[in-house]
ZAVOMI-722756 format. One record per residue: y, x, z of N, C-alpha, C in turn; residue number from 1. Coordinates in steps of 0.1 Angstrom, whole numbers, plus 5000, padded with zeros to 4 digits. Layout:
residues N
@n_y: Y	n_x: X	n_z: Z	ca_y: Y	ca_x: X	ca_z: Z	c_y: Y	c_x: X	c_z: Z	nr: NUM .
...
END
This chain:
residues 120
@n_y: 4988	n_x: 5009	n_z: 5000	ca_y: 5000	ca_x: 5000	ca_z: 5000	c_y: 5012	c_x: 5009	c_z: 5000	nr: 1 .
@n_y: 5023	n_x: 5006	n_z: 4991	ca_y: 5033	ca_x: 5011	ca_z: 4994	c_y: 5050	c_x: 5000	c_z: 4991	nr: 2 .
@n_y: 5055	n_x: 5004	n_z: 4996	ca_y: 5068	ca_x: 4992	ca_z: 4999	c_y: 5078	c_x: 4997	c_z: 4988	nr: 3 .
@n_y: 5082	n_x: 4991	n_z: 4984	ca_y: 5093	ca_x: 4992	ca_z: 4972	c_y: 5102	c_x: 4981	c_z: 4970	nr: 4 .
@n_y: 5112	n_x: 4988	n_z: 4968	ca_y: 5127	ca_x: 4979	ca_z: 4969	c_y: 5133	c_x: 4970	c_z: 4963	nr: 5 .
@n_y: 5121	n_x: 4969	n_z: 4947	ca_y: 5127	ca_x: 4957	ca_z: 4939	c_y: 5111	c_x: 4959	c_z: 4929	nr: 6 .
@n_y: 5107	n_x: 4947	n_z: 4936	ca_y: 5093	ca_x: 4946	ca_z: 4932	c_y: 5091	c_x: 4938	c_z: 4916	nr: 7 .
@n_y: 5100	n_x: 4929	n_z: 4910	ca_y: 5101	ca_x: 4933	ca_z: 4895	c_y: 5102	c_x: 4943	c_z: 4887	nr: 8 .
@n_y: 5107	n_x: 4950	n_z: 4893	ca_y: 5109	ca_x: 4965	ca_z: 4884	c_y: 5096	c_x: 4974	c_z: 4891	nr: 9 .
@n_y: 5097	n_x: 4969	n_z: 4897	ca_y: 5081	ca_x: 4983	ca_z: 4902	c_y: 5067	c_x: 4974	c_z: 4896	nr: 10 .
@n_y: 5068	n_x: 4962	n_z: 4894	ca_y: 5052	ca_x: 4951	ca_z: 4892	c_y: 5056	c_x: 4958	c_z: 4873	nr: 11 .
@n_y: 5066	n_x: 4961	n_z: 4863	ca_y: 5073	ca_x: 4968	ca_z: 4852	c_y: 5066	c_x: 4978	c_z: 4851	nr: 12 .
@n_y: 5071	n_x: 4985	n_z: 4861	ca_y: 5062	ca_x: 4999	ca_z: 4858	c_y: 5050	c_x: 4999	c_z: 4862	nr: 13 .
@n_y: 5045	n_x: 4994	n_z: 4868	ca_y: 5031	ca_x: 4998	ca_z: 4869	c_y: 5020	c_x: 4993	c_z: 4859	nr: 14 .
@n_y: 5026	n_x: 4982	n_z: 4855	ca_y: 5024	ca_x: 4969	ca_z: 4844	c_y: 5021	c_x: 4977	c_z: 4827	nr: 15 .
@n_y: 5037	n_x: 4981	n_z: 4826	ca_y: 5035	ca_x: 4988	ca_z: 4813	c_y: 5043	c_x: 5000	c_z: 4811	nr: 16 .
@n_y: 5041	n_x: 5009	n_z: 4822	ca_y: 5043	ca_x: 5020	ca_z: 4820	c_y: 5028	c_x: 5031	c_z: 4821	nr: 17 .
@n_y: 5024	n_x: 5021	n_z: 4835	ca_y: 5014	ca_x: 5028	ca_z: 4839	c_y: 4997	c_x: 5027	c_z: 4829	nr: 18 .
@n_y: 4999	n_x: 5012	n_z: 4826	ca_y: 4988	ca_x: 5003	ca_z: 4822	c_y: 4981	c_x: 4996	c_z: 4830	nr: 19 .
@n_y: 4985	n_x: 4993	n_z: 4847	ca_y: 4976	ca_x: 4985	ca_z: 4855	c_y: 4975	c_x: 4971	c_z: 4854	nr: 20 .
@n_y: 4971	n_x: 4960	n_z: 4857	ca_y: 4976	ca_x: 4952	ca_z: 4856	c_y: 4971	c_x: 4938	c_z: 4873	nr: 21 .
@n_y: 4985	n_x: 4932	n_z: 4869	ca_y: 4990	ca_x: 4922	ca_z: 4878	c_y: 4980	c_x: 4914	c_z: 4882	nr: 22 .
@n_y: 4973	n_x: 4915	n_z: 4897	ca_y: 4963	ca_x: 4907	ca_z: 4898	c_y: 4964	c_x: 4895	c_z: 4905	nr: 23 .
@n_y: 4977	n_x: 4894	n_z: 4914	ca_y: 4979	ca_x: 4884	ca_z: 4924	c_y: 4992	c_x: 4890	c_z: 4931	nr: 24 .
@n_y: 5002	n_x: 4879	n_z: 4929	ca_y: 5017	ca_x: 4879	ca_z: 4938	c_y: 5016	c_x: 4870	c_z: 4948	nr: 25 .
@n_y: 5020	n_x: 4872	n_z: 4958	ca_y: 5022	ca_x: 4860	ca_z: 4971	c_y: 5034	c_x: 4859	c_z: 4978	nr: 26 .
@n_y: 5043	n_x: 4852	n_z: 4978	ca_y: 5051	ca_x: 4852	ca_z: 4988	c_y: 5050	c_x: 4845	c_z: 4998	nr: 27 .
@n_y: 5054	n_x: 4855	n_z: 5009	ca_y: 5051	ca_x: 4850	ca_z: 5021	c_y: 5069	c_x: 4844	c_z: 5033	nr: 28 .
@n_y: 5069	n_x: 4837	n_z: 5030	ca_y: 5081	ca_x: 4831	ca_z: 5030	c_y: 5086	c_x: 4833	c_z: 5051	nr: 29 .
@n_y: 5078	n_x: 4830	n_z: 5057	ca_y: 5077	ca_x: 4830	ca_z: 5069	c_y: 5080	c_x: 4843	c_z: 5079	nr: 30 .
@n_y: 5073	n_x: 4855	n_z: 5067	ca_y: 5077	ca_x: 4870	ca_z: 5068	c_y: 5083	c_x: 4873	c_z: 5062	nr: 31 .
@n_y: 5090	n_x: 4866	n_z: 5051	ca_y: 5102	ca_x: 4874	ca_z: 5044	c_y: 5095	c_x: 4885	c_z: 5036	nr: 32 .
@n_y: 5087	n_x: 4883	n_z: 5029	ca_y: 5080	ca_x: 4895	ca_z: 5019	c_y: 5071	c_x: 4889	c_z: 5009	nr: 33 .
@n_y: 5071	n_x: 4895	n_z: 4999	ca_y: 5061	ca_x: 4896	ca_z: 4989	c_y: 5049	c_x: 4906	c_z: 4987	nr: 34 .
@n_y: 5036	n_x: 4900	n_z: 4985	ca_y: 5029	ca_x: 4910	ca_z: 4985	c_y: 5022	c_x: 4909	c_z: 4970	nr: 35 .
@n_y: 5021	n_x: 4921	n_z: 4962	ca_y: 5016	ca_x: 4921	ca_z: 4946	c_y: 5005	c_x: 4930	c_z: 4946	nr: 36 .
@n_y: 4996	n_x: 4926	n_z: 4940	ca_y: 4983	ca_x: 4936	ca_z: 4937	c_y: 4976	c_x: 4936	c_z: 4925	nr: 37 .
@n_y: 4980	n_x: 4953	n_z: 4926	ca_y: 4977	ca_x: 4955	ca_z: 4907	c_y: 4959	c_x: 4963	c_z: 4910	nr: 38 .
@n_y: 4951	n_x: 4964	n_z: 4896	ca_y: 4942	ca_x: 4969	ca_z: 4896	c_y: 4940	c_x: 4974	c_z: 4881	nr: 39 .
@n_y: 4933	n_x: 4984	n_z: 4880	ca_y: 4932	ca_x: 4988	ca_z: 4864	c_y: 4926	c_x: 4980	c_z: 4855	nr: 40 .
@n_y: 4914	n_x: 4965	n_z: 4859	ca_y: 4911	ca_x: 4958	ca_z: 4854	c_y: 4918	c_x: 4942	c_z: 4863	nr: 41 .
@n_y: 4916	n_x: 4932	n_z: 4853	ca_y: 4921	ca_x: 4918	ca_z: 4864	c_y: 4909	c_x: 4913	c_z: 4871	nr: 42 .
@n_y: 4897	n_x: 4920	n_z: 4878	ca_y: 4886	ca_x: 4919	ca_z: 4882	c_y: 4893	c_x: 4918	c_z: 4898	nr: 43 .
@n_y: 4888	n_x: 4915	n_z: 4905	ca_y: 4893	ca_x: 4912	ca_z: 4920	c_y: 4886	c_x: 4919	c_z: 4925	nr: 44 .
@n_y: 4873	n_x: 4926	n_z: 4921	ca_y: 4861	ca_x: 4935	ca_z: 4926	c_y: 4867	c_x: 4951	c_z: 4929	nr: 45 .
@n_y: 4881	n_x: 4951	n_z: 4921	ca_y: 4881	ca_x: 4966	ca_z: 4913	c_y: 4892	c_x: 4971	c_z: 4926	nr: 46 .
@n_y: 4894	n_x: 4983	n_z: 4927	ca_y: 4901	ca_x: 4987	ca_z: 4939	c_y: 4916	c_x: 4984	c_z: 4932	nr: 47 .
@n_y: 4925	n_x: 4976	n_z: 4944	ca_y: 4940	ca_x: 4976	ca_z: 4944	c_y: 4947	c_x: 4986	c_z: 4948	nr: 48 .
@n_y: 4964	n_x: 4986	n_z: 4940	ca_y: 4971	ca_x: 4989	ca_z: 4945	c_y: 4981	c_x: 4977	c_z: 4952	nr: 49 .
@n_y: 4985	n_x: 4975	n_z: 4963	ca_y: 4993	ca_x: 4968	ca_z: 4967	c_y: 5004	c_x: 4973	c_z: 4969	nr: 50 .
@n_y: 5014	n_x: 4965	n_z: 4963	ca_y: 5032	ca_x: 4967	ca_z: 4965	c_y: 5038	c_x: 4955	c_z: 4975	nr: 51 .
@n_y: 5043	n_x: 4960	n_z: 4990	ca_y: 5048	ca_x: 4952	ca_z: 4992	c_y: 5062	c_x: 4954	c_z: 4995	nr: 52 .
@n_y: 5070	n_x: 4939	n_z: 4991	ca_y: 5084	ca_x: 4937	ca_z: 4990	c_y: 5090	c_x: 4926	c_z: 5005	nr: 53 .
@n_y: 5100	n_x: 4939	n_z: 5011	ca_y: 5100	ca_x: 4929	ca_z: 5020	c_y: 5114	c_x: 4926	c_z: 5021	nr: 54 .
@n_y: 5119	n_x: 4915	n_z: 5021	ca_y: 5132	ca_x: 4908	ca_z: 5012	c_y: 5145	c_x: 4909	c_z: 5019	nr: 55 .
@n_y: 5143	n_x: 4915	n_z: 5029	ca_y: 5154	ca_x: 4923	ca_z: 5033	c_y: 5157	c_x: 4935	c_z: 5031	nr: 56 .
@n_y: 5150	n_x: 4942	n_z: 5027	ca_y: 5151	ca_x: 4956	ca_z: 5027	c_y: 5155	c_x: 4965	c_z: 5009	nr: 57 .
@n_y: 5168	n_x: 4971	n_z: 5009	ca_y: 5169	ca_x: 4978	ca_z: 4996	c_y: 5164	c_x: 4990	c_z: 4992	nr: 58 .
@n_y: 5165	n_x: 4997	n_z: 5002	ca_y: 5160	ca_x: 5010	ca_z: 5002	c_y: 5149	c_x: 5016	c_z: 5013	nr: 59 .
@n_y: 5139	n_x: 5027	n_z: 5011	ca_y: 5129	ca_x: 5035	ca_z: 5020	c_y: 5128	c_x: 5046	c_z: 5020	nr: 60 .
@n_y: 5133	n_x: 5052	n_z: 5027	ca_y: 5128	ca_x: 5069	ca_z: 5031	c_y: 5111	c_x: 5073	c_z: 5029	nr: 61 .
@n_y: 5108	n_x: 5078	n_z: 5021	ca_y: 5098	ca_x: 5079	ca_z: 5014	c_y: 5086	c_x: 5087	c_z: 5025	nr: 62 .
@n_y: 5091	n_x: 5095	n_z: 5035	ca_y: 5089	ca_x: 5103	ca_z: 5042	c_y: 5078	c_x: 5116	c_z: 5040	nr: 63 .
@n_y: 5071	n_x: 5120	n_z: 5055	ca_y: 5068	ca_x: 5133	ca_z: 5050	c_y: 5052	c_x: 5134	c_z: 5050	nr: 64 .
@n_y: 5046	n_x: 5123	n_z: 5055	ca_y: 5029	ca_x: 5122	ca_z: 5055	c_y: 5028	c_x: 5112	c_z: 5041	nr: 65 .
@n_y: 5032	n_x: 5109	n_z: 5032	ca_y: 5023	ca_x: 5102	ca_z: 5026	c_y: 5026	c_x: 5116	c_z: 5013	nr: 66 .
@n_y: 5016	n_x: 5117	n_z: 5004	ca_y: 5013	ca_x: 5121	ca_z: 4996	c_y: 5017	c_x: 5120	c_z: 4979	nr: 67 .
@n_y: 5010	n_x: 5114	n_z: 4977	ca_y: 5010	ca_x: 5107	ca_z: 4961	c_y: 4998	c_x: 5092	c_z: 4962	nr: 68 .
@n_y: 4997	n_x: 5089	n_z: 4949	ca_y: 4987	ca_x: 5082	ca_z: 4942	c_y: 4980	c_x: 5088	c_z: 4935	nr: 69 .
@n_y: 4964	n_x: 5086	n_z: 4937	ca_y: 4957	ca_x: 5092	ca_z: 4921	c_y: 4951	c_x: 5080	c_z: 4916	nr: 70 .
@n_y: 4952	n_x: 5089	n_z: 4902	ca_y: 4943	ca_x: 5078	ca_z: 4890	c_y: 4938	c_x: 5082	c_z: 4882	nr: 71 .
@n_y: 4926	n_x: 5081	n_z: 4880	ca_y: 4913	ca_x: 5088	ca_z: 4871	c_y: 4916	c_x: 5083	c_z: 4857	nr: 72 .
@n_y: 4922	n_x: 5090	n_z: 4848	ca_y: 4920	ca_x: 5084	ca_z: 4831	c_y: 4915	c_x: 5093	c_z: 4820	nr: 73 .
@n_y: 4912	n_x: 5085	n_z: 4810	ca_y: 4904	ca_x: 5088	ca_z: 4803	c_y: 4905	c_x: 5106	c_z: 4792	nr: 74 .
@n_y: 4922	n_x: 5100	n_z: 4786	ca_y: 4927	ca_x: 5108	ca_z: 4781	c_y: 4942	c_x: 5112	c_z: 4788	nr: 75 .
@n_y: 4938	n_x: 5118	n_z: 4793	ca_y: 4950	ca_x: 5122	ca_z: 4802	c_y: 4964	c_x: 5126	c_z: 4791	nr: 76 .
@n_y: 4965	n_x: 5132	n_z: 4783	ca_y: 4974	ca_x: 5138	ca_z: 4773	c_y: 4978	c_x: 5126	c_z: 4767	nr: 77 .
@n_y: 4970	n_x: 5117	n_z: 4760	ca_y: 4975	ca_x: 5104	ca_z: 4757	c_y: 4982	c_x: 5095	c_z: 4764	nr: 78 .
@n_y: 4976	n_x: 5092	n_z: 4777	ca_y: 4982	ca_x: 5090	ca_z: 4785	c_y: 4997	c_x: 5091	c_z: 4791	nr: 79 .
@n_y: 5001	n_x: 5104	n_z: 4790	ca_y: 5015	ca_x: 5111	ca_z: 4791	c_y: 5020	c_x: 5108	c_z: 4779	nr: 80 .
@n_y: 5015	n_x: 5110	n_z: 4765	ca_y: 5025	ca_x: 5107	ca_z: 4758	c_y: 5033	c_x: 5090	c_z: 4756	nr: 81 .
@n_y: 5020	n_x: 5082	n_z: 4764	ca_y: 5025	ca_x: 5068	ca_z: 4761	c_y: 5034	c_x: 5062	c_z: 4770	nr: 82 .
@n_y: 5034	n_x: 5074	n_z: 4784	ca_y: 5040	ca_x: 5068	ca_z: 4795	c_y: 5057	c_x: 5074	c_z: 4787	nr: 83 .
@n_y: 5060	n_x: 5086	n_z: 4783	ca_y: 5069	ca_x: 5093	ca_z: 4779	c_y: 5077	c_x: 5080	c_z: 4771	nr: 84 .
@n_y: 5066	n_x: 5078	n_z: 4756	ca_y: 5075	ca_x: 5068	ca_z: 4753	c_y: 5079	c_x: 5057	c_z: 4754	nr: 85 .
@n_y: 5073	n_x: 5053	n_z: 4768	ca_y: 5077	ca_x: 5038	ca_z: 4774	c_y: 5090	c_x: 5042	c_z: 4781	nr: 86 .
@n_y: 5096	n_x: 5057	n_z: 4783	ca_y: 5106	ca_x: 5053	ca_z: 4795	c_y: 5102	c_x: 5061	c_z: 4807	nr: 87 .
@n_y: 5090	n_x: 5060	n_z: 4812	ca_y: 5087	ca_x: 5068	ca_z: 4823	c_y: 5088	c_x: 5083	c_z: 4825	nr: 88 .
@n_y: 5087	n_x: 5089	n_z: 4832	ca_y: 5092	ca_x: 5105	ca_z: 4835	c_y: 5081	c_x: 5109	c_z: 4843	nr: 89 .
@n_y: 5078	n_x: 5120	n_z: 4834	ca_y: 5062	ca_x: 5129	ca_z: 4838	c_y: 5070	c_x: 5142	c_z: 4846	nr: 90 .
@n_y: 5065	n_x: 5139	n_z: 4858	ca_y: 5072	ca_x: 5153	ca_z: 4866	c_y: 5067	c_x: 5169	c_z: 4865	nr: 91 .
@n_y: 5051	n_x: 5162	n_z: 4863	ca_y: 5047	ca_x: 5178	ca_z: 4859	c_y: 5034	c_x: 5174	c_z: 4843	nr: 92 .
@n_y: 5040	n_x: 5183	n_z: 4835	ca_y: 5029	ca_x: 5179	ca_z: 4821	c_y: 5018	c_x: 5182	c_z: 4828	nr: 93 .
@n_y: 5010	n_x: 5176	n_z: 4817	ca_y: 4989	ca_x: 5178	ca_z: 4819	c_y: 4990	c_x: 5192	c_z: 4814	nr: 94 .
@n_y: 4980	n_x: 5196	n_z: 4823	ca_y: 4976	ca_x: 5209	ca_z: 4826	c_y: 4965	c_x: 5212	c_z: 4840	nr: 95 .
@n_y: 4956	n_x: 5226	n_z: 4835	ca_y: 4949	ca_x: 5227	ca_z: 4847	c_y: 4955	c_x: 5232	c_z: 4861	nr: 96 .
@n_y: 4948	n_x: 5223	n_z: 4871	ca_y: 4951	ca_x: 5227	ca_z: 4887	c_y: 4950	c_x: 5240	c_z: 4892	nr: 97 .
@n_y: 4961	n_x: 5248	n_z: 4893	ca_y: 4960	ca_x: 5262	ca_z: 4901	c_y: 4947	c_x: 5263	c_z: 4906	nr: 98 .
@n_y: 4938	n_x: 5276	n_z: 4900	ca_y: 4925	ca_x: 5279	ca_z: 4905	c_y: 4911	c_x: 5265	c_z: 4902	nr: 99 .
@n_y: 4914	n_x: 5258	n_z: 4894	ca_y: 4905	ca_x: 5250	ca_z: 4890	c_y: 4903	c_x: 5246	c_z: 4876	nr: 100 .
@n_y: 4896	n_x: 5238	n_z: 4874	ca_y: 4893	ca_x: 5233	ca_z: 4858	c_y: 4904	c_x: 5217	c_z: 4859	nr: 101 .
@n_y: 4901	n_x: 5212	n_z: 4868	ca_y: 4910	ca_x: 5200	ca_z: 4867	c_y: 4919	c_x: 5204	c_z: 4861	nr: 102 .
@n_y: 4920	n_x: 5192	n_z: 4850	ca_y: 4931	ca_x: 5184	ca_z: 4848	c_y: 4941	c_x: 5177	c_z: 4849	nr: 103 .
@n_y: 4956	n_x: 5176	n_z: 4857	ca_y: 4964	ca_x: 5166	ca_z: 4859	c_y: 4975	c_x: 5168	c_z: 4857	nr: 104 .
@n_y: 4984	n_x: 5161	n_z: 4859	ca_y: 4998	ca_x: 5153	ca_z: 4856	c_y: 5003	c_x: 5147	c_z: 4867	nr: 105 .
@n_y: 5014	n_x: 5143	n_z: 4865	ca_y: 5022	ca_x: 5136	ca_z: 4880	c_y: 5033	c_x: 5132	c_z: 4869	nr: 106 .
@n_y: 5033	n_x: 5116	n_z: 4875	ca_y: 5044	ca_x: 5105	ca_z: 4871	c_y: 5052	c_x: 5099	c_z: 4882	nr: 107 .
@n_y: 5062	n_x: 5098	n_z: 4878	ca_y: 5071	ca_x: 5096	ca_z: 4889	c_y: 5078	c_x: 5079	c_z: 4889	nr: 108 .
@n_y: 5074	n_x: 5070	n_z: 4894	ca_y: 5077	ca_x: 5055	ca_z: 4898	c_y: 5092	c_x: 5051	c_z: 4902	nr: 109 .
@n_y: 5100	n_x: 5037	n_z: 4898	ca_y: 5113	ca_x: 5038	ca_z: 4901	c_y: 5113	c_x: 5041	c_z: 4917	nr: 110 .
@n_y: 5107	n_x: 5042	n_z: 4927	ca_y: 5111	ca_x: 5043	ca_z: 4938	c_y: 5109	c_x: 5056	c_z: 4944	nr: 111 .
@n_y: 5108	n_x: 5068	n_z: 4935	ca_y: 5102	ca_x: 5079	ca_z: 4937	c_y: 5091	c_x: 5082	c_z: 4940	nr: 112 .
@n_y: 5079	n_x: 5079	n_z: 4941	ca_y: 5066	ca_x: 5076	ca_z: 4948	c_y: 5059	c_x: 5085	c_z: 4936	nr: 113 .
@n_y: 5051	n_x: 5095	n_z: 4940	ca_y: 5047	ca_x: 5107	ca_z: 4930	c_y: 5033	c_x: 5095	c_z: 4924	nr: 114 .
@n_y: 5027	n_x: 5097	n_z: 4914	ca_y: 5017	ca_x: 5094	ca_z: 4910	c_y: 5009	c_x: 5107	c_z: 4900	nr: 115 .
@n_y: 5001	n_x: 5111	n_z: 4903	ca_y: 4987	ca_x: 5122	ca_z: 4898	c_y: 4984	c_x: 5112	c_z: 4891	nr: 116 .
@n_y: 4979	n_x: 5118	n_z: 4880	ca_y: 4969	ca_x: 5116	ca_z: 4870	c_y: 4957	c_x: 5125	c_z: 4866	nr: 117 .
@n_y: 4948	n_x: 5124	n_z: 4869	ca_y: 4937	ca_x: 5129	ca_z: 4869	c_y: 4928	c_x: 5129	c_z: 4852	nr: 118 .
@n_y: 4924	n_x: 5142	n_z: 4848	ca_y: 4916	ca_x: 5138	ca_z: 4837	c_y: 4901	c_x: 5131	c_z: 4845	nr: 119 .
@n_y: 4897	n_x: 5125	n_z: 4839	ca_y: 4878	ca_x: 5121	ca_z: 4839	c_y: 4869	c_x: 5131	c_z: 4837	nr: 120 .
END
């Protein structure tokens, strides 16, 4: 789960920059939040990402324990090129992991929130 400040534009990017797709929005009116959950397939089985929006809040200090996101894909290079020309901003090109064979990339989300990409 991660919280993000304007959950139209972040359900955007993840939608069709990323390629995930929108499995279930809820607003929860009583807590003042929205909660959205994407998955790589629209299968309910498949593991989520949840965004939640909480409707008072514009901004988040991203802080110093959380990490990134990873995501296993197919063609990683392809991948970057499609995110490139949707708009989105690849922070580090595909390339191998210092001292390993891996493959990855890192895309960066409107709210700053790092995202890895992993080759398969």
């Amino acid at each position: 789960m991660i919280r993000v400040a304007n959950l139209d534009r972040s359900i955007d990017f993840y939608t069709s920059i990323i390629g995930l797709k929108l499995v279930r929005k809820t607003d929860y009116p009583h807590g003042k939040f929205t909660l959205a959950f994407l998955s790589i397939n629209s299968n309910d089985d498949e593991p989520f990402l949840e965004l939640t929006y909480n409707w008072d809040i514009e901004k988040y200090e991203l802080g110093t324990a959380f990490g990134h996101i990873a995501i296993g894909v197919d063609d990683i290079y392809q991948i970057c090129d499609e995110i490139k020309s949707k708009g989105g901003t690849i922070t580090r090109e595909p390339g191998p992991m210092k001292g390993s064979k891996s493959i990855l990339a890192f895309v960066e989300d409107p709210d700053g929130y790092k995202i890895e990409l992993l080759q398969r």
